[in-house]
MMTF fields as JSON, N, C-alpha, C and O atoms, coordinates in Angstrom:
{
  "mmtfVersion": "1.0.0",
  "mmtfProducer": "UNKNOWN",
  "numBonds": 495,
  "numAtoms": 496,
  "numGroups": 124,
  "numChains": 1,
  "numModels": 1,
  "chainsPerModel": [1],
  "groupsPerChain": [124],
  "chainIdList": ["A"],
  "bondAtomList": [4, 2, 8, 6, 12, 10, 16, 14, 20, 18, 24, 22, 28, 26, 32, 30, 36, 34, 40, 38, 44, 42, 48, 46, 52, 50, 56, 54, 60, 58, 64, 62, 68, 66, 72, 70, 76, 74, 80, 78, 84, 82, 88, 86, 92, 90, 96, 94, 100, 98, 104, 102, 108, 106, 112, 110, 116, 114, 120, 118, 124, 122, 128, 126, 132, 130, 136, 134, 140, 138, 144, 142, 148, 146, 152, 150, 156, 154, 160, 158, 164, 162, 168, 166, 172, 170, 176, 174, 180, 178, 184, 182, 188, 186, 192, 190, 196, 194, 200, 198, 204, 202, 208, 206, 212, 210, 216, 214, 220, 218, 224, 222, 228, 226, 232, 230, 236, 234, 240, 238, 244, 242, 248, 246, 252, 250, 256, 254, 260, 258, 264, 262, 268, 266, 272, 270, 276, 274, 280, 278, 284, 282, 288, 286, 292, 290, 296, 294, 300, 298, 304, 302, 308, 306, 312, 310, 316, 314, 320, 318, 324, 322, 328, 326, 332, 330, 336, 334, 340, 338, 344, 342, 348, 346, 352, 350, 356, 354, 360, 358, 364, 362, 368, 366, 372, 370, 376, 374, 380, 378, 384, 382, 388, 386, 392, 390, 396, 394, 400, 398, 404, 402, 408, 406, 412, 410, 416, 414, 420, 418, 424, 422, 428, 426, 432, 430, 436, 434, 440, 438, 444, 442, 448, 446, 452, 450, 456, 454, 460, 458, 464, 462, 468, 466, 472, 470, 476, 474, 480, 478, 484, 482, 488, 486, 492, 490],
  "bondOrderList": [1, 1, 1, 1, 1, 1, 1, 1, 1, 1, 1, 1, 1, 1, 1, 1, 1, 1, 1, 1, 1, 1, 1, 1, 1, 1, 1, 1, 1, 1, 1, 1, 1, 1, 1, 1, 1, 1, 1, 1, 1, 1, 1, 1, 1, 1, 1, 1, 1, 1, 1, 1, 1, 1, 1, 1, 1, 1, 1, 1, 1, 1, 1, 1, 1, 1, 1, 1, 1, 1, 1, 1, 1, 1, 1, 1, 1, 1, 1, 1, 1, 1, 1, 1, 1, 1, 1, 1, 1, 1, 1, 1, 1, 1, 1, 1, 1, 1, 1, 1, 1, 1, 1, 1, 1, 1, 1, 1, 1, 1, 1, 1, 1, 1, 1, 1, 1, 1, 1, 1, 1, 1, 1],
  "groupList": [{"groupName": "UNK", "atomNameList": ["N", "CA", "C", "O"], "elementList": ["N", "C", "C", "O"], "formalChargeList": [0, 0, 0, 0], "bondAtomList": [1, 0, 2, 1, 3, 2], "bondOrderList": [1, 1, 2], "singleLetterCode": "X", "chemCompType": "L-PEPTIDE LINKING"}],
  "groupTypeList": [0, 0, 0, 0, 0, 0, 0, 0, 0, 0, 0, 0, 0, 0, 0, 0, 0, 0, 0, 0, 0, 0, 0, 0, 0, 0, 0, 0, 0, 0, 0, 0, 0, 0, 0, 0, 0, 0, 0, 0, 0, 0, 0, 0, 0, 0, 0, 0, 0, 0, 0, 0, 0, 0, 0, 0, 0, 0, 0, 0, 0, 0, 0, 0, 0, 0, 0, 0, 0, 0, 0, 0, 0, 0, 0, 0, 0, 0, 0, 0, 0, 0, 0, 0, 0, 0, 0, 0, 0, 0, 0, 0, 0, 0, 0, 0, 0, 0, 0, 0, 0, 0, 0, 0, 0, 0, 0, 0, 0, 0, 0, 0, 0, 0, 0, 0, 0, 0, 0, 0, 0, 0, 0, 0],
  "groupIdList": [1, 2, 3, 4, 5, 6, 7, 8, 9, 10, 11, 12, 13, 14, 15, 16, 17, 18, 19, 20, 21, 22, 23, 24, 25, 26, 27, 28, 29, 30, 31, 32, 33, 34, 35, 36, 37, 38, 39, 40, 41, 42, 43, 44, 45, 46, 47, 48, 49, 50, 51, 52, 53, 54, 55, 56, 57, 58, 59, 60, 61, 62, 63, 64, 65, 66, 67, 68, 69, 70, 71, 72, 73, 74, 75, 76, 77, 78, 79, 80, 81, 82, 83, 84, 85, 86, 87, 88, 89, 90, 91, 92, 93, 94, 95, 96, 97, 98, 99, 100, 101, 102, 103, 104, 105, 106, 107, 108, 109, 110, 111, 112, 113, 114, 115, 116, 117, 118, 119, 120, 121, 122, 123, 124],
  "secStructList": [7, 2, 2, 2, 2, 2, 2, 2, 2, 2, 2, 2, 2, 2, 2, 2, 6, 6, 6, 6, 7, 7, 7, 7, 7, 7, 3, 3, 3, 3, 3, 6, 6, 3, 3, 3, 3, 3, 3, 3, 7, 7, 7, 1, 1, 7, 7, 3, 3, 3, 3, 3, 3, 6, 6, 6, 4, 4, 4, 1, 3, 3, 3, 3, 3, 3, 3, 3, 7, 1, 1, 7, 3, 3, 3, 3, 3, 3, 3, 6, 6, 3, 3, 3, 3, 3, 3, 3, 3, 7, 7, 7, 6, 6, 1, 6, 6, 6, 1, 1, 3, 3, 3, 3, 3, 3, 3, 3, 6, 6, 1, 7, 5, 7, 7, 3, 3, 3, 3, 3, 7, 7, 7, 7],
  "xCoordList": [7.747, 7.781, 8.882, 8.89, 9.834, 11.286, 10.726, 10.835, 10.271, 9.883, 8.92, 8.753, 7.95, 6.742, 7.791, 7.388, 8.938, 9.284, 10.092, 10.034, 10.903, 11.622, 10.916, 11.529, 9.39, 8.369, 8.437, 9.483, 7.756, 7.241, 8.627, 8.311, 9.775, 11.077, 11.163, 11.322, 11.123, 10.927, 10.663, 11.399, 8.96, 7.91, 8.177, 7.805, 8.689, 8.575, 9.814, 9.682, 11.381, 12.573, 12.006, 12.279, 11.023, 11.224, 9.605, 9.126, 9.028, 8.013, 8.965, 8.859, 9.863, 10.647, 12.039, 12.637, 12.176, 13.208, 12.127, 12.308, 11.233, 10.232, 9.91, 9.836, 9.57, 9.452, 10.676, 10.459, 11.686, 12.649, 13.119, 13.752, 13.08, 13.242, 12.8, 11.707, 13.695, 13.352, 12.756, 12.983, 11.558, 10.764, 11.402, 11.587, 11.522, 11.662, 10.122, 9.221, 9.982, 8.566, 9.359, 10.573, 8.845, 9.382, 7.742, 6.916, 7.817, 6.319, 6.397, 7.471, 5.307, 5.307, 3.979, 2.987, 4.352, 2.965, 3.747, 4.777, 2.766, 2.548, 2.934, 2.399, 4.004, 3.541, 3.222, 3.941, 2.008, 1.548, 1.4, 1.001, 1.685, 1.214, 2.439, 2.423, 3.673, 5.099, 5.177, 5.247, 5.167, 5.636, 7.098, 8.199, 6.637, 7.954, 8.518, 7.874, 9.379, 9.804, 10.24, 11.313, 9.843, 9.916, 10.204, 9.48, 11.577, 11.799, 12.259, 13.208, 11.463, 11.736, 11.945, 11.55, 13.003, 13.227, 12.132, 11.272, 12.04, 10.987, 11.169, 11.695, 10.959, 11.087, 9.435, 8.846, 9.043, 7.835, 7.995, 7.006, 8.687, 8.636, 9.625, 9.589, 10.519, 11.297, 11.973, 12.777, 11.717, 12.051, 13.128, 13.209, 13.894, 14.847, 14.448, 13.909, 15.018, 15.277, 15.188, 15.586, 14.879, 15.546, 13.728, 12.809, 13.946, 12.966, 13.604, 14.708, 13.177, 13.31, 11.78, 10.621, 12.543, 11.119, 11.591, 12.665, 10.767, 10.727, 11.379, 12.001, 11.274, 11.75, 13.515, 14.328, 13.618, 15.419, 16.239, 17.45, 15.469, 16.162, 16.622, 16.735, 17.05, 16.953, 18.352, 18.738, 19.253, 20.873, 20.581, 21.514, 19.347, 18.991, 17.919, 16.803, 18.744, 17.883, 17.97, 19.014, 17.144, 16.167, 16.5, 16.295, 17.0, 16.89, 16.09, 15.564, 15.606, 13.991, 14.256, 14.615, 14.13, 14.294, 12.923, 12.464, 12.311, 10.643, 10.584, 11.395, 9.399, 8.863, 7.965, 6.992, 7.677, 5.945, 5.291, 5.8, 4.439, 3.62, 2.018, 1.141, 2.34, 0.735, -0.042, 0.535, -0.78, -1.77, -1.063, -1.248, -0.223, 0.794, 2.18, 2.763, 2.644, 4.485, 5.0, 4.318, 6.242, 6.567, 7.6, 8.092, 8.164, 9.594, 10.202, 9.446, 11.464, 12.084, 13.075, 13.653, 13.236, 13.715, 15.138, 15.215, 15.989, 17.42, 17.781, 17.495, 18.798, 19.521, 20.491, 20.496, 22.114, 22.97, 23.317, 24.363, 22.226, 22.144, 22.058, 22.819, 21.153, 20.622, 18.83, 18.285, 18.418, 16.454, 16.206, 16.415, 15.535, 14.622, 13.228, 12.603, 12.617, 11.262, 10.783, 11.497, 9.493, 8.915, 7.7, 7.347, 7.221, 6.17, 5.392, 5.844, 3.82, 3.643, 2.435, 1.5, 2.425, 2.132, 1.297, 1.617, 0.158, -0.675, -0.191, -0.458, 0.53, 1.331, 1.036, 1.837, 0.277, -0.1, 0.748, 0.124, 2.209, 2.7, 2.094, 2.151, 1.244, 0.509, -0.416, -0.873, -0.988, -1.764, -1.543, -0.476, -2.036, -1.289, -1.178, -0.162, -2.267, -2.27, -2.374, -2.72, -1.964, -1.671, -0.885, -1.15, 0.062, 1.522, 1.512, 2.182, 0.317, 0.038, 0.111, 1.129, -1.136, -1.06, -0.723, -0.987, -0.201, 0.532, -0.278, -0.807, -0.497, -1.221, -1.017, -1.046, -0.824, -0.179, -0.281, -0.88, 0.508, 1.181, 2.869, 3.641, 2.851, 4.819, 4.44, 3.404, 5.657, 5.587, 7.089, 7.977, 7.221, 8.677, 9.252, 8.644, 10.412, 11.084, 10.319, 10.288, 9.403, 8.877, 7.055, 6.057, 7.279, 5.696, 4.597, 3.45, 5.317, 3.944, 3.395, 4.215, 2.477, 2.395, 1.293, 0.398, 1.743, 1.358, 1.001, 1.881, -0.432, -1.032, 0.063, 0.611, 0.412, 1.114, 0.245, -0.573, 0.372, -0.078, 0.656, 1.129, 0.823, 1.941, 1.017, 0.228, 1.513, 1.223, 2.225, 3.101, 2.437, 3.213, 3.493, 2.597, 4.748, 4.933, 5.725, 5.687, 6.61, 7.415, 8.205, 8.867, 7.703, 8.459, 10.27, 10.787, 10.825, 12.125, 12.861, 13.953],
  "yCoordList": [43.692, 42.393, 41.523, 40.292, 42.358, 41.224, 40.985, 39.919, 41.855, 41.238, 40.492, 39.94, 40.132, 39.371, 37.904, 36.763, 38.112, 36.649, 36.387, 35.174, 37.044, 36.782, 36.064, 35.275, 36.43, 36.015, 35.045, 34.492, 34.373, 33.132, 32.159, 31.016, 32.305, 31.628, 31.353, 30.144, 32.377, 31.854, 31.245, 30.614, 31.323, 30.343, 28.953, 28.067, 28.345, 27.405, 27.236, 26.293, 27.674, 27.683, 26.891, 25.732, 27.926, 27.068, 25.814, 25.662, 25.28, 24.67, 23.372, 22.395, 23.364, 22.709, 21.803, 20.782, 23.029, 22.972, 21.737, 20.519, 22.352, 21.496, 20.376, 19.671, 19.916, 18.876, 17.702, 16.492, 18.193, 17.271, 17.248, 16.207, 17.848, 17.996, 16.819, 16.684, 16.23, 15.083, 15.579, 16.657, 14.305, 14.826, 12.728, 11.67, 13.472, 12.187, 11.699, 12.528, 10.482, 9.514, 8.883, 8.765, 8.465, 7.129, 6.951, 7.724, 5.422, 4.788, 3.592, 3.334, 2.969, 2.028, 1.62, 2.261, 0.347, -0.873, -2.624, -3.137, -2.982, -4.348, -4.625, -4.049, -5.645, -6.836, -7.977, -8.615, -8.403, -9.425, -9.272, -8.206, -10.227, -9.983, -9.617, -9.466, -9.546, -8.947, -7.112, -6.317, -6.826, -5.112, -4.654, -5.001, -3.607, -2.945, -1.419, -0.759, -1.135, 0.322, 0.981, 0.527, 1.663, 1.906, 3.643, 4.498, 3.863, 5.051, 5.457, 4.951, 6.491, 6.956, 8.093, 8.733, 8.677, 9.788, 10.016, 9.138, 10.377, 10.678, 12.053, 13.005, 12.173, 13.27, 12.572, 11.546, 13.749, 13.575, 12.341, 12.306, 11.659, 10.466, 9.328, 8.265, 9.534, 8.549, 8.298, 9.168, 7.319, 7.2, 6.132, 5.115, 6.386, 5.534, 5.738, 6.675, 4.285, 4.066, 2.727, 1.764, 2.466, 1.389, 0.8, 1.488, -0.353, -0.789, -1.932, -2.3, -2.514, -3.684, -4.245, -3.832, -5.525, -6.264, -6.073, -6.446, -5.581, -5.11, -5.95, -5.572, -7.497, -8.788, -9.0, -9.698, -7.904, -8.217, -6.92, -6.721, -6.353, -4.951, -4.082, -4.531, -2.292, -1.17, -1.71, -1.094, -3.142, -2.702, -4.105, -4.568, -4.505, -5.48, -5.356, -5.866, -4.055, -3.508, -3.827, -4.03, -3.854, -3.969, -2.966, -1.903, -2.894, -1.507, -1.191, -2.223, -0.132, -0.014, 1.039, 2.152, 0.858, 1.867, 1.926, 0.859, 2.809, 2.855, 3.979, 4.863, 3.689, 4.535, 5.06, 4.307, 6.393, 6.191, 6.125, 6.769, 5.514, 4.954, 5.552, 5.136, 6.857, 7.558, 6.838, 7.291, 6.193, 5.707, 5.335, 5.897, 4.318, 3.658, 3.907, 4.332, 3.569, 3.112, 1.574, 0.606, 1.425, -0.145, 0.378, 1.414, -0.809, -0.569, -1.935, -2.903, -2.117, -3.154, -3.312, -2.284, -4.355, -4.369, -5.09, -5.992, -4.906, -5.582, -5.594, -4.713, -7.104, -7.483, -7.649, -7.906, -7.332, -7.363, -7.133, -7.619, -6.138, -5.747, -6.894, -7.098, -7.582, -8.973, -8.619, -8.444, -8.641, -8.964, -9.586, -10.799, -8.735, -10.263, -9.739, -10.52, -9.02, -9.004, -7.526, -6.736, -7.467, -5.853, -5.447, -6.071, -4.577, -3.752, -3.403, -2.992, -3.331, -2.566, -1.352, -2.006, 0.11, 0.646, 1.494, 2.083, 2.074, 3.307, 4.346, 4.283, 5.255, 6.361, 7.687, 8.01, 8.583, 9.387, 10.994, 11.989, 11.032, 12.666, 13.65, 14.539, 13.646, 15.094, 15.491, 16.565, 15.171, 15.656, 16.154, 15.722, 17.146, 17.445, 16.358, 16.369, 15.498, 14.692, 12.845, 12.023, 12.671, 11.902, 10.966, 9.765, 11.473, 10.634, 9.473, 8.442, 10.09, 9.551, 8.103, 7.437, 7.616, 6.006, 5.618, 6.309, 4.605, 3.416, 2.499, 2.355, 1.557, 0.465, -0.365, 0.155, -1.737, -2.171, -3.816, -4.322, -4.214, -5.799, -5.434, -4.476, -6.864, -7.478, -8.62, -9.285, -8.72, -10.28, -10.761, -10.345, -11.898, -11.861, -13.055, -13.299, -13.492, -14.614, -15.41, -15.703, -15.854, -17.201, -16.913, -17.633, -15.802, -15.389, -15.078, -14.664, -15.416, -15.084, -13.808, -13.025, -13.318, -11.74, -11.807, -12.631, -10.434, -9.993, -8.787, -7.932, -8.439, -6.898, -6.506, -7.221, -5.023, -3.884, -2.712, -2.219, -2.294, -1.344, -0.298, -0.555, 0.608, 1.417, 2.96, 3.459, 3.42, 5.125, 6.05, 5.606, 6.832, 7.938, 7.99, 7.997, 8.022, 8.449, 9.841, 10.486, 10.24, 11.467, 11.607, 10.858, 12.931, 13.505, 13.926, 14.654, 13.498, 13.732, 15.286, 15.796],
  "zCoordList": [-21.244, -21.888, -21.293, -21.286, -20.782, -20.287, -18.772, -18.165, -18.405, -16.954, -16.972, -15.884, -18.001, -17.848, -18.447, -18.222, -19.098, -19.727, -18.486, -18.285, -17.455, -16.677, -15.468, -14.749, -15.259, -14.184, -14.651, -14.311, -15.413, -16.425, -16.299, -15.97, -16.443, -16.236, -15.428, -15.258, -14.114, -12.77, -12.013, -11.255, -12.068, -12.034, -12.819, -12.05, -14.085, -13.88, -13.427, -12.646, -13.416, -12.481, -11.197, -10.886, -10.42, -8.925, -9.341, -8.217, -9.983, -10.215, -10.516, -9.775, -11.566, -11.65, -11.043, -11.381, -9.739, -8.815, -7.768, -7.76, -7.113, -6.387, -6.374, -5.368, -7.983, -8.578, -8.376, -8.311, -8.314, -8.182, -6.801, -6.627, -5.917, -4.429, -3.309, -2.76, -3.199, -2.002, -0.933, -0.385, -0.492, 0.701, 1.211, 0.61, 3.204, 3.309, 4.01, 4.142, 4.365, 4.831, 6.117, 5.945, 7.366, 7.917, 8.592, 9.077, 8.303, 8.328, 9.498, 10.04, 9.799, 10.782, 10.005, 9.658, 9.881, 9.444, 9.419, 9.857, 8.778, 8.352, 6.887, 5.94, 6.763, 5.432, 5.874, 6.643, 5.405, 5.932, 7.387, 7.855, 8.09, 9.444, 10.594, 11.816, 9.383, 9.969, 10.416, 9.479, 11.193, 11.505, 11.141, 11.571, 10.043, 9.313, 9.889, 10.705, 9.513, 9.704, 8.35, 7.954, 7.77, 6.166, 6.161, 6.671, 5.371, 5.208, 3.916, 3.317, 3.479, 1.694, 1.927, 2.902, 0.485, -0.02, -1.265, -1.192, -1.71, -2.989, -3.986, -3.41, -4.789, -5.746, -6.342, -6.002, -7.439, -7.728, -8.893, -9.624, -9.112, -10.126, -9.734, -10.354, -8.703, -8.403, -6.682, -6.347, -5.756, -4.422, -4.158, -4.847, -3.204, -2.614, -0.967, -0.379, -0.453, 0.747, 1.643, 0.988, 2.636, 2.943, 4.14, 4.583, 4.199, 5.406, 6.333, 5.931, 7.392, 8.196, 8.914, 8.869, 9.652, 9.953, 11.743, 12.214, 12.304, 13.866, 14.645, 15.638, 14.165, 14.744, 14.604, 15.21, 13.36, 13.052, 13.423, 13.517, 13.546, 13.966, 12.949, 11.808, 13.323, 12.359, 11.575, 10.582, 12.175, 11.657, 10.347, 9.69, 10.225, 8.794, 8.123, 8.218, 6.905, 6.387, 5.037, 4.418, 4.72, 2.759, 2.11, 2.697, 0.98, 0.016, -0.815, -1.233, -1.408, -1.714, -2.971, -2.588, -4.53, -5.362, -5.911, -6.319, -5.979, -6.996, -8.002, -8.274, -8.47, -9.857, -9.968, -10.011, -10.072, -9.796, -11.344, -12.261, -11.481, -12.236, -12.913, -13.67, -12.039, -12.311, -11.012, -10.023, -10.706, -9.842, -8.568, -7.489, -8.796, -8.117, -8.293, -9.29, -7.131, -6.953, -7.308, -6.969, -8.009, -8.037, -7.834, -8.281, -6.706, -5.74, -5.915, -5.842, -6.135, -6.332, -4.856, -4.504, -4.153, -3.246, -3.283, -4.117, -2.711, -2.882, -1.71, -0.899, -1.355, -0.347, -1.147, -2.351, 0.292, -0.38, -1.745, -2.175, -2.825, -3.984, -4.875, -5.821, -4.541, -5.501, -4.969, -3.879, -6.253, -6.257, -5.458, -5.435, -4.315, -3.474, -3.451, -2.734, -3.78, -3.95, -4.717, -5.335, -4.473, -5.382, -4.522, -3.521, -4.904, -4.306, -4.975, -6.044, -4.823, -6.173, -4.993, -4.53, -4.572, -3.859, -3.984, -5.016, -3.472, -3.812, -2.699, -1.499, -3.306, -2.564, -2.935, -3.813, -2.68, -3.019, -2.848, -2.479, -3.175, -2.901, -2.936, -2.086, -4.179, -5.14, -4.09, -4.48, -2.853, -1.887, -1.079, -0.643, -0.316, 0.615, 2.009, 2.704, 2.291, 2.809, 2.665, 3.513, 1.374, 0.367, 0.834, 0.872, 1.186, 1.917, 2.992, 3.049, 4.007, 5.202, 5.049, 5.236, 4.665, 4.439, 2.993, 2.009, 2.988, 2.017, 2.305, 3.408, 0.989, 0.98, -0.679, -1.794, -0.311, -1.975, -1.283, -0.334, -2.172, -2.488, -2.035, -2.069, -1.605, -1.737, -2.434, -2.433, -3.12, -3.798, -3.788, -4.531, -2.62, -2.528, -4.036, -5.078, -3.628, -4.492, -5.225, -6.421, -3.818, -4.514, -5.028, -5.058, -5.294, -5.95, -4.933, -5.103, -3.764, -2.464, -2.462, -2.942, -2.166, -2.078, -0.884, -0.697, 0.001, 0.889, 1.239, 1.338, 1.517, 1.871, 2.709, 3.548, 2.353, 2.721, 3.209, 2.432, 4.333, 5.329, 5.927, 7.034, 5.543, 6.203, 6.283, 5.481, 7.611, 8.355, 8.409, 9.151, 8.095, 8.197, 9.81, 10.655, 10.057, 11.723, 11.981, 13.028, 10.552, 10.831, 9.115, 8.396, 9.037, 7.893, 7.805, 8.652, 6.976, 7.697, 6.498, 6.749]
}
């Protein structure tokens, strides 16, 4: 009986450990008709990390905190740690091949919003 409760502890021990375990992403796509470089950390309910626009280079970068939402991701983006836009993303972790493509909305300051396209290029 103690070893069947000690298995059972275990199991969810590392189920639970997993669950919270950062996986990183770095992606190459489009917002709008701009080319990004987009890199996340992720746990199974919450991601950080940072992106840029190909035109400004890797050293002016965006900061990126999200949520996952069940279906979707919503990522709030910050410059210089002031709101400048959001995301709202279909990101799929729970798959094994899930991760690969990204696809959503941006909606910057001024309410514009723009199709989001992003590919997996390397797991980090």
């Amino acid at each position: 009986m103690k070893k069947k409760i000690l298995i059972t502890l275990l199991s969810l021990f590392t189920f639970v450990t997993l669950s919270f375990a950062d996986s990183g992403y770095v992606y190459k796509g489009k917002i709008g008709n701009y080319p990004v470089v987009v890199t996340l950390w992720a746990t199974a309910a919450y991601a950080s990390g940072e992106y840029y626009y190909v035109s400004q280079g890797p050293y002016k970068t965006l900061q990126l905190e999200g949520v996952n939402r069940g279906y979707y991701w919503d990522f709030t983006e910050t410059l210089y740690g002031d709101f400048n836009g959001s995301f709202r993303l279909k990101w799929n972790l729970a798959t094994r091949t899930g991760y690969k493509t990204v696809t959503g909305t941006y909606t910057d300051l001024k309410g514009k919003t723009y199709k989001v396209v992003l590919n997996c290029i390397r797991l980090l």
